[in-house]
Backbone as CSV, one residue per row, in Angstrom:
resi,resn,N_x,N_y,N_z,CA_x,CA_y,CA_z,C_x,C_y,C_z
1,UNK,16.294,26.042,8.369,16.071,27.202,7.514,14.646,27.710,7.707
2,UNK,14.629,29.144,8.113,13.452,29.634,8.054,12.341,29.473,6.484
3,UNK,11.322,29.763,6.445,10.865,29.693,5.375,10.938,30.770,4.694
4,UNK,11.158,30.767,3.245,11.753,32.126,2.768,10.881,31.946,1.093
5,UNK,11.392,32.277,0.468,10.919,33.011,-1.019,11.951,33.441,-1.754
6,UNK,12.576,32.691,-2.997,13.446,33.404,-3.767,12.938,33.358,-4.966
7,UNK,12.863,34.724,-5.677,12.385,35.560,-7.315,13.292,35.539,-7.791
8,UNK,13.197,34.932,-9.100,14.461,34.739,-10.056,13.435,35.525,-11.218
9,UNK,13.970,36.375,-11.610,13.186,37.232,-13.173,14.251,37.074,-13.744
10,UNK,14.170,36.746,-15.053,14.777,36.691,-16.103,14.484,38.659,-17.109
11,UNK,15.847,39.087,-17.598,15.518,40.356,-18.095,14.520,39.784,-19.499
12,UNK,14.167,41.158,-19.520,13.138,41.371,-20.731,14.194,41.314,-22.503
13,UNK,13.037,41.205,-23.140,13.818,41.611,-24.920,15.158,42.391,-24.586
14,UNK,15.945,42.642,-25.840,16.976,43.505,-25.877,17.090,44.357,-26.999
15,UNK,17.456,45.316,-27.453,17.365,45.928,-28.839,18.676,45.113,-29.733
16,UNK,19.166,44.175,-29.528,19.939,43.349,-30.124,19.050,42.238,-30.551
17,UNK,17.875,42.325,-29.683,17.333,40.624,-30.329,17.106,39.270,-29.050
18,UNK,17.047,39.471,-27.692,17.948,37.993,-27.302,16.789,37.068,-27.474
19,UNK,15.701,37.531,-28.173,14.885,36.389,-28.656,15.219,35.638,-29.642
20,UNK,16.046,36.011,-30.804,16.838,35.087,-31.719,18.421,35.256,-31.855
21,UNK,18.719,35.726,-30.870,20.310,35.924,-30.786,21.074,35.545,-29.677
22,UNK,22.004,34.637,-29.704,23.026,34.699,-28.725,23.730,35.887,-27.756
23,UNK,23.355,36.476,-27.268,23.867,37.538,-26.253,23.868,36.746,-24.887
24,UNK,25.679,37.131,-24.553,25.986,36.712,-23.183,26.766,37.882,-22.608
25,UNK,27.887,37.494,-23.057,28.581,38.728,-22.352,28.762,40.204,-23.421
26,UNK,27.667,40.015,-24.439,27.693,41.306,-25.190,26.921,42.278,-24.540
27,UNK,26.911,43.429,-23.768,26.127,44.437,-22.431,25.092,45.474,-23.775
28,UNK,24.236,44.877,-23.826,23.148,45.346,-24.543,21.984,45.841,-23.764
29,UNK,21.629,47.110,-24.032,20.233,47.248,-23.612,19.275,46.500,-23.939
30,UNK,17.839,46.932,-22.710,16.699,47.083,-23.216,15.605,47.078,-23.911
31,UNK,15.230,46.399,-24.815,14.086,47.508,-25.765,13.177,47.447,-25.159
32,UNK,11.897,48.664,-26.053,10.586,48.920,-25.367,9.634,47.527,-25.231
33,UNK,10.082,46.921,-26.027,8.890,45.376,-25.526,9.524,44.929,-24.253
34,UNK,11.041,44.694,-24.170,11.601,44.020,-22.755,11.013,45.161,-21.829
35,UNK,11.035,46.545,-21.687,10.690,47.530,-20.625,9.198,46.808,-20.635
36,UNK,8.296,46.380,-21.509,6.934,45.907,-21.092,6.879,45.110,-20.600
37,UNK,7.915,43.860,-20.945,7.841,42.846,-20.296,8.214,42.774,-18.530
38,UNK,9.024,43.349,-18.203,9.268,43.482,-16.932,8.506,44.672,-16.103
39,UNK,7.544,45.407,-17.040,7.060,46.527,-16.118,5.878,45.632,-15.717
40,UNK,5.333,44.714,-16.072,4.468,44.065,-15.101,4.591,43.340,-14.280
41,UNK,5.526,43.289,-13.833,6.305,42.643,-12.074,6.212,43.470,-11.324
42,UNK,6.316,44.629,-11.556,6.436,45.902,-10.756,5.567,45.921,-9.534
43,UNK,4.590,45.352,-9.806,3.087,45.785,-8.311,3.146,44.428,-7.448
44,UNK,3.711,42.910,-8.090,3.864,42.100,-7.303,5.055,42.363,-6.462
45,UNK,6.167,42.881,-7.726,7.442,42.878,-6.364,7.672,44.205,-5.354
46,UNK,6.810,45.369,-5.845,6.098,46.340,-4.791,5.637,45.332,-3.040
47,UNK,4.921,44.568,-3.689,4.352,44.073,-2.473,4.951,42.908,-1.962
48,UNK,6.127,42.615,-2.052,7.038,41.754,-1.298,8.084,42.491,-0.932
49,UNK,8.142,42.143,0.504,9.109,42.904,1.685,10.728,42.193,1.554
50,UNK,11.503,42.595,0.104,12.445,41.935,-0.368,13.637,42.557,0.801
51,UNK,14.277,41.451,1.267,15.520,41.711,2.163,16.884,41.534,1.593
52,UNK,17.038,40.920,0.540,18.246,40.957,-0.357,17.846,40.889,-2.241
53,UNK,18.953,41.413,-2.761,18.483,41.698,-3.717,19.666,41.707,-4.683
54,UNK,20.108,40.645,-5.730,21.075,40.559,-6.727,20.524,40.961,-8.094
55,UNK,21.900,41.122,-8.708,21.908,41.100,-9.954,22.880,41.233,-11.192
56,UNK,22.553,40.052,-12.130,23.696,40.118,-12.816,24.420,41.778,-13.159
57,UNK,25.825,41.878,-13.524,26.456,42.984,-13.880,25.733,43.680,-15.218
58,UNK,25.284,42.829,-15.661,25.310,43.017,-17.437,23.893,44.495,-17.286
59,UNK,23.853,45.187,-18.446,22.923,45.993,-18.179,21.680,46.003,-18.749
60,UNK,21.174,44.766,-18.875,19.887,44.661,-19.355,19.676,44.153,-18.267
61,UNK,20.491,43.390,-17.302,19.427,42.924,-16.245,19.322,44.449,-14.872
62,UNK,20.347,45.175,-15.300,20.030,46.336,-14.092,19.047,47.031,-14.414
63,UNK,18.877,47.288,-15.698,17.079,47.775,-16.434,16.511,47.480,-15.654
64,UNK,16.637,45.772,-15.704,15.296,45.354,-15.770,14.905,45.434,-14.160
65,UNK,16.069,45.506,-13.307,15.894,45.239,-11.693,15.242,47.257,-11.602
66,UNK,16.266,47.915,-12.123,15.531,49.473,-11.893,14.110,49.162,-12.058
67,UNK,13.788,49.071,-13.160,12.273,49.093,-13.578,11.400,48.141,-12.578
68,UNK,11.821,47.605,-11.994,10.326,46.521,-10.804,10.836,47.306,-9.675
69,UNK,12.059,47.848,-8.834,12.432,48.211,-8.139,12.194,49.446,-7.650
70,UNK,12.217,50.532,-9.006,12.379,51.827,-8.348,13.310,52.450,-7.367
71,UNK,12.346,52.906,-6.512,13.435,54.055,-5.319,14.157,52.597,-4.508
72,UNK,14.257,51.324,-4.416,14.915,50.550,-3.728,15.622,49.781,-4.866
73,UNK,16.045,50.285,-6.094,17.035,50.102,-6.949,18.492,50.288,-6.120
74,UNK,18.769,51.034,-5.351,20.000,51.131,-5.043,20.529,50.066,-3.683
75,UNK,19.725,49.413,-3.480,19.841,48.182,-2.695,20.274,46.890,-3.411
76,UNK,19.968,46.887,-4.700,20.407,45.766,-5.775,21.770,45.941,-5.652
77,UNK,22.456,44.502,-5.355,24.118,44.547,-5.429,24.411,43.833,-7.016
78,UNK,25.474,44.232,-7.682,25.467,43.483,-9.264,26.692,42.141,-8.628
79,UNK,26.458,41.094,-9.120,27.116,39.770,-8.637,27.452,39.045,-9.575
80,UNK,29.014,39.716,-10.425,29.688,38.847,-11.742,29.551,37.564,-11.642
81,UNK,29.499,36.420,-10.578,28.933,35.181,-11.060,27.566,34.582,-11.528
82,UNK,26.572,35.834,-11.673,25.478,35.849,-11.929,25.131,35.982,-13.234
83,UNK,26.351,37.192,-13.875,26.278,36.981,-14.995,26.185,35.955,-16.328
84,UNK,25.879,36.551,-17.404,25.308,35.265,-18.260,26.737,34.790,-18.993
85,UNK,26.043,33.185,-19.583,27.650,32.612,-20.101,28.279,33.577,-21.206
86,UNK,29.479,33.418,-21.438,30.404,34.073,-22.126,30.332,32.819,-23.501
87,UNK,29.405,33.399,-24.868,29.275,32.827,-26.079,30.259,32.475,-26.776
88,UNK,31.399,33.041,-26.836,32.255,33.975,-27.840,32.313,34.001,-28.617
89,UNK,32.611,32.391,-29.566,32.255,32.740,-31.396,30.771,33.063,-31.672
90,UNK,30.131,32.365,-30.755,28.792,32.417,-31.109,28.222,33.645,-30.850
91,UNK,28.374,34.760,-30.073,27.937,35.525,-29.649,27.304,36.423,-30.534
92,UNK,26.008,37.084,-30.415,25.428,38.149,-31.548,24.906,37.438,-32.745
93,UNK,25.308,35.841,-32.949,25.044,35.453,-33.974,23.182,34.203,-33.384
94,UNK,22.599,34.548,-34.599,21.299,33.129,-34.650,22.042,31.930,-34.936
95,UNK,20.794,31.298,-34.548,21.115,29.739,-34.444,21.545,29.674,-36.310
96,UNK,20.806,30.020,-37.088,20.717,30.039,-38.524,21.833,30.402,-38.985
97,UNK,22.471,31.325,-38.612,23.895,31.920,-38.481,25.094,31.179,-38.325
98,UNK,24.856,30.408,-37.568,25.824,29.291,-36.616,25.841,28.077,-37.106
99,UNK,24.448,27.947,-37.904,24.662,26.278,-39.114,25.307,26.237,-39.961
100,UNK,25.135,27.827,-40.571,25.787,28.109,-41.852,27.238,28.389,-41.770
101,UNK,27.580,29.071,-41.187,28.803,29.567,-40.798,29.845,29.045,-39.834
102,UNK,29.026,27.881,-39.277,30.323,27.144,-38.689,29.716,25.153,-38.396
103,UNK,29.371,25.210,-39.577,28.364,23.748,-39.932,28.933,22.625,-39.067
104,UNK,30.464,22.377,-38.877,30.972,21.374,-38.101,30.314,21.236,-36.957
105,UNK,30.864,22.408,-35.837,30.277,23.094,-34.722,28.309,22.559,-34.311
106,UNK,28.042,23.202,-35.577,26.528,23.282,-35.189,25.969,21.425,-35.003
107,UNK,26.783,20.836,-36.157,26.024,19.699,-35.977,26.544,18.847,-34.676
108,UNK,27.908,18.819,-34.096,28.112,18.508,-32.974,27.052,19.040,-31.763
109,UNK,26.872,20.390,-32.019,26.493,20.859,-30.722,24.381,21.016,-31.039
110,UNK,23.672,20.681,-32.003,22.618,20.751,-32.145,21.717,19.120,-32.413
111,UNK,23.213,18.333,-33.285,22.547,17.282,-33.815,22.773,16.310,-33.532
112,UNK,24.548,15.904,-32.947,24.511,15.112,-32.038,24.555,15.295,-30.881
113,UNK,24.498,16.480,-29.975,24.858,16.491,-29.059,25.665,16.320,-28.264
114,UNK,26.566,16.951,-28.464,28.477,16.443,-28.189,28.744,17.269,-27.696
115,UNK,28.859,19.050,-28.562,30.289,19.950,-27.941,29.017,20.621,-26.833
116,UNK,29.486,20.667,-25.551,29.074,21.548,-24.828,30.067,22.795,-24.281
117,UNK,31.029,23.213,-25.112,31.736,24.057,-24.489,31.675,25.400,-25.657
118,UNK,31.615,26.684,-25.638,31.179,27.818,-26.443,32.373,27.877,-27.117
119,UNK,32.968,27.480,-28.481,34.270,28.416,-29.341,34.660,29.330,-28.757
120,UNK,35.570,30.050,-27.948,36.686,31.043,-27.635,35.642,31.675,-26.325
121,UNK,34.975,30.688,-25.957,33.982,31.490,-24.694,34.408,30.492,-23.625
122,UNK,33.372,30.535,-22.591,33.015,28.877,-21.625,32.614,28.126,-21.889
123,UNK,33.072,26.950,-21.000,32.543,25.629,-21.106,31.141,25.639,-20.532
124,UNK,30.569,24.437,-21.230,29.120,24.911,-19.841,29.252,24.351,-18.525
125,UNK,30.233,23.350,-18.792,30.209,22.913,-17.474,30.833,23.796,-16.222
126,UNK,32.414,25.088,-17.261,32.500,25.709,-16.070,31.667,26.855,-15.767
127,UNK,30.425,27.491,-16.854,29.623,28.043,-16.296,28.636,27.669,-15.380
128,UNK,28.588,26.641,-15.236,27.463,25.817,-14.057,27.932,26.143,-13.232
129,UNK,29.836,25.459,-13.045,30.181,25.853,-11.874,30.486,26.832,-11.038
130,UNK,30.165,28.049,-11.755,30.577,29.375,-11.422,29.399,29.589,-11.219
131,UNK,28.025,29.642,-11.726,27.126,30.022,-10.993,26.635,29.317,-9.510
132,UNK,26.890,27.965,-9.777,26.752,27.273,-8.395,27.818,27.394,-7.258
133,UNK,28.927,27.693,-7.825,29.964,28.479,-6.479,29.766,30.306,-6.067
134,UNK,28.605,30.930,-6.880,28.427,31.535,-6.619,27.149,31.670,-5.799
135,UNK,26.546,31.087,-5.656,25.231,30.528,-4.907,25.393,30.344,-3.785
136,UNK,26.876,29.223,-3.505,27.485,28.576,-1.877,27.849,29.618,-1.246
137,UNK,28.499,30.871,-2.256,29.279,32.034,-1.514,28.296,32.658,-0.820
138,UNK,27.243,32.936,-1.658,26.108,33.951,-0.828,25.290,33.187,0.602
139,UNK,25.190,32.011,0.556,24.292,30.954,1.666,25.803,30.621,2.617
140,UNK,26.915,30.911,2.306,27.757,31.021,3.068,27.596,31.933,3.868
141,UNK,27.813,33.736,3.328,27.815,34.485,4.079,26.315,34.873,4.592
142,UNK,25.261,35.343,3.877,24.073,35.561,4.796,23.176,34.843,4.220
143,UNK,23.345,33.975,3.911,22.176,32.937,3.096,21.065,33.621,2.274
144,UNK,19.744,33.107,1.981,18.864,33.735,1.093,17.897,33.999,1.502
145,UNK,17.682,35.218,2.467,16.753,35.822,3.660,15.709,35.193,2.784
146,UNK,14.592,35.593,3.148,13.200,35.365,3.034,12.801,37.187,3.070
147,UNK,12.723,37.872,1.995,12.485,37.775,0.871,13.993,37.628,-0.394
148,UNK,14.189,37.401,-1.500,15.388,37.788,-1.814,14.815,37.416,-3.423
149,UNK,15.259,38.523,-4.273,15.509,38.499,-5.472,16.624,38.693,-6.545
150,UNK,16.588,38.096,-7.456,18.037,37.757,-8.494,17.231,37.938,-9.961
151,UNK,18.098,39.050,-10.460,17.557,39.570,-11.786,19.032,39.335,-12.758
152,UNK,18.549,37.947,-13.284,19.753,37.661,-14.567,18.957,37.155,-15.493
153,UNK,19.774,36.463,-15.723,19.670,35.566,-17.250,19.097,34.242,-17.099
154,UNK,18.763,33.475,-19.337,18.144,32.203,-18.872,19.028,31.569,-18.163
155,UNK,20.183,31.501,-18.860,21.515,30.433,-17.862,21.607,30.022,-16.510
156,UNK,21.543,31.438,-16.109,21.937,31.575,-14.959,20.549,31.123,-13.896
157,UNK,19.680,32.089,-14.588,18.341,30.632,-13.734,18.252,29.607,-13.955
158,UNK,18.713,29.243,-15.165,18.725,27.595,-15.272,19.370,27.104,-14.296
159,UNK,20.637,27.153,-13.835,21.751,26.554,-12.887,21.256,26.929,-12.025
160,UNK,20.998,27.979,-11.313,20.615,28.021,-10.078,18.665,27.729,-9.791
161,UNK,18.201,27.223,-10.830,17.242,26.206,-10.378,17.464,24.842,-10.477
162,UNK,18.902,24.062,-10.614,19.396,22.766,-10.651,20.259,23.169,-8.963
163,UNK,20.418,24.172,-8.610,21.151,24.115,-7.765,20.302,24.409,-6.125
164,UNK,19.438,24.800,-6.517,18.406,24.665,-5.211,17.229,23.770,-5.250
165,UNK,16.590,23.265,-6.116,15.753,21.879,-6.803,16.880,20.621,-6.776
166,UNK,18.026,20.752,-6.682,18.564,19.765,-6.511,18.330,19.188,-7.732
167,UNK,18.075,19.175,-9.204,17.861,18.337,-10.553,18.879,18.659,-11.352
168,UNK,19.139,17.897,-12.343,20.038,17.930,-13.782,19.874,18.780,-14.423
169,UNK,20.134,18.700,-15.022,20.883,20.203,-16.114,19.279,20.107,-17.547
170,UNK,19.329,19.563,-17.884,18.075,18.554,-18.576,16.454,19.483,-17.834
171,UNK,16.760,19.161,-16.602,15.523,19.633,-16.015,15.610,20.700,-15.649
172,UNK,15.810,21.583,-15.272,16.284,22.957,-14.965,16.535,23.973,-16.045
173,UNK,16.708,23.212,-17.643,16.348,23.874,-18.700,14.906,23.924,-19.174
174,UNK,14.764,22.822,-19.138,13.255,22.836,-18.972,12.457,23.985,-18.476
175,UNK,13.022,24.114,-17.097,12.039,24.919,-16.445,12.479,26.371,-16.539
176,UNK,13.440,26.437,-17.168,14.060,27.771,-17.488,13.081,28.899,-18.170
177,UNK,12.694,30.352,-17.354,12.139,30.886,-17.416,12.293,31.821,-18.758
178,UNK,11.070,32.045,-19.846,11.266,32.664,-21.197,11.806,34.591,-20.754
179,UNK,12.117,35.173,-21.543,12.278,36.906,-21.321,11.243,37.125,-20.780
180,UNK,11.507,38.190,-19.704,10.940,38.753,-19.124,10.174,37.991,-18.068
181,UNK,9.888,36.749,-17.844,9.348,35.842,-16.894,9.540,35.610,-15.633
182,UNK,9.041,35.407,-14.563,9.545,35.726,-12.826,9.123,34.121,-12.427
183,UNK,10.143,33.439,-11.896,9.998,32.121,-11.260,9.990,32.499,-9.790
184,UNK,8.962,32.263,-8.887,9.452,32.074,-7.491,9.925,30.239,-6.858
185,UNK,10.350,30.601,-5.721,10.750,29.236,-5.333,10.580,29.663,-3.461
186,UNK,9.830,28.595,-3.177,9.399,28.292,-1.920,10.307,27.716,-1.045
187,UNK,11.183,27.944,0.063,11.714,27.148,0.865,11.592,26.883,2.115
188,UNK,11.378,25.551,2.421,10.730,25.234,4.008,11.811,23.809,4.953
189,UNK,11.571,23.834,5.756,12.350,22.690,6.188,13.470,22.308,5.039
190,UNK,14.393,23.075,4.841,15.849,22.559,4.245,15.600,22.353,2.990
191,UNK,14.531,22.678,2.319,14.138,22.454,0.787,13.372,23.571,0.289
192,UNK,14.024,23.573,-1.109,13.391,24.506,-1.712,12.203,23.819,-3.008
193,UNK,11.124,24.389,-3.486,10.521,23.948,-3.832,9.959,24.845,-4.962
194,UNK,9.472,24.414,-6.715,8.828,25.646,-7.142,7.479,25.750,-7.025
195,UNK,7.378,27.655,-6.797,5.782,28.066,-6.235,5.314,28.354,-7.671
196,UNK,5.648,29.218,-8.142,4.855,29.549,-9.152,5.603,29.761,-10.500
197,UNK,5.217,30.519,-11.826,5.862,31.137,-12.535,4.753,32.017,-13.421
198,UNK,5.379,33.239,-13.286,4.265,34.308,-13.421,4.972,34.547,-14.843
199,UNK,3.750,34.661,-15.809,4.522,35.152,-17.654,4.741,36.540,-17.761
């Protein structure tokens, strides 16, 4: 593998909230703090000679790819396995929301740590696997040129930094990038590695 560079930005705020709200597959804009948050990527990813370029369907992350992109917005392909997990009961609702209103649920899934699968949504495990079979598809067909950027969600960077770091699910949340945040990742001799993470 040549040495390459892959930008994972996470979209900015939403006028729904996704700083205290569950939004996955609810297609919410924007707001003016997320447009701030991602308008300062704009001059770094100006100056990287990007050769491929994803992005989740949903439309806060095509905002957010227009807005760093500009006139090479129409080079962004949208890639439904990129998209973020599907919540469903939970969806639109706070964590505060979700203790109260479905107390069983919450304490399995907050206090002991048990349910990992979303009420009337996905499992997480088959959202892992859908983002990581969506990962093989693309390094199948033209792999991840050197430059290449992916404008989704936390999820979805989460998994696909367990899926090129090669780490657990545990660690890859960890490193899971906050709104509006740009992770790069370095790859050299058959490994990918993380370079930076710009706030």
């Amino acid at each position: 593998m040549e040495e390459g560079r892959i930008h994972l930005l996470r979209h900015g705020e939403t006028t729904g909230g996704s700083s205290v709200r569950f939004f996955g597959s609810t297609d919410i804009p924007l707001s003016d703090l997320g447009r701030d948050q991602i308008q300062k990527h704009r001059t770094f990813l100006d100056s990287r000679p990007l050769r491929a370029i994803y992005t989740s369907e949903m439309l806060r992350a095509r905002q957010s790819a227009e807005i760093v992109l500009d006139d090479r917005f129409s080079q962004a392909l949208p890639y439904a396995p990129f998209n973020e997990v599907h919540f469903g009961a939970l969806e639109g609702k706070t964590e505060e929301e979700i203790r109260l209103q479905m107390p069983e649920y919450w304490k399995s899934w907050r206090v002991e740590k048990k349910a990992m699968d979303y009420p009337d949504g996905e499992s997480f495990e088959g959202f892992r696997q859908r983002v990581f079979d969506g990962a093989a598809a693309l390094e199948s067909r033209s792999g991840f040129p050197n430059e290449t950027l992916v404008v989704a969600h936390r999820g979805v960077i989460r998994h696909l930094l367990g899926y090129f770091l090669k780490i657990d699910t545990q660690e890859s949340g960890r490193l899971a990038p906050e709104l509006g945040q740009l992770l790069s990742l370095r790859g050299i001799e058959g490994r990918w590695e993380l370079e930076n993470l710009r706030p």
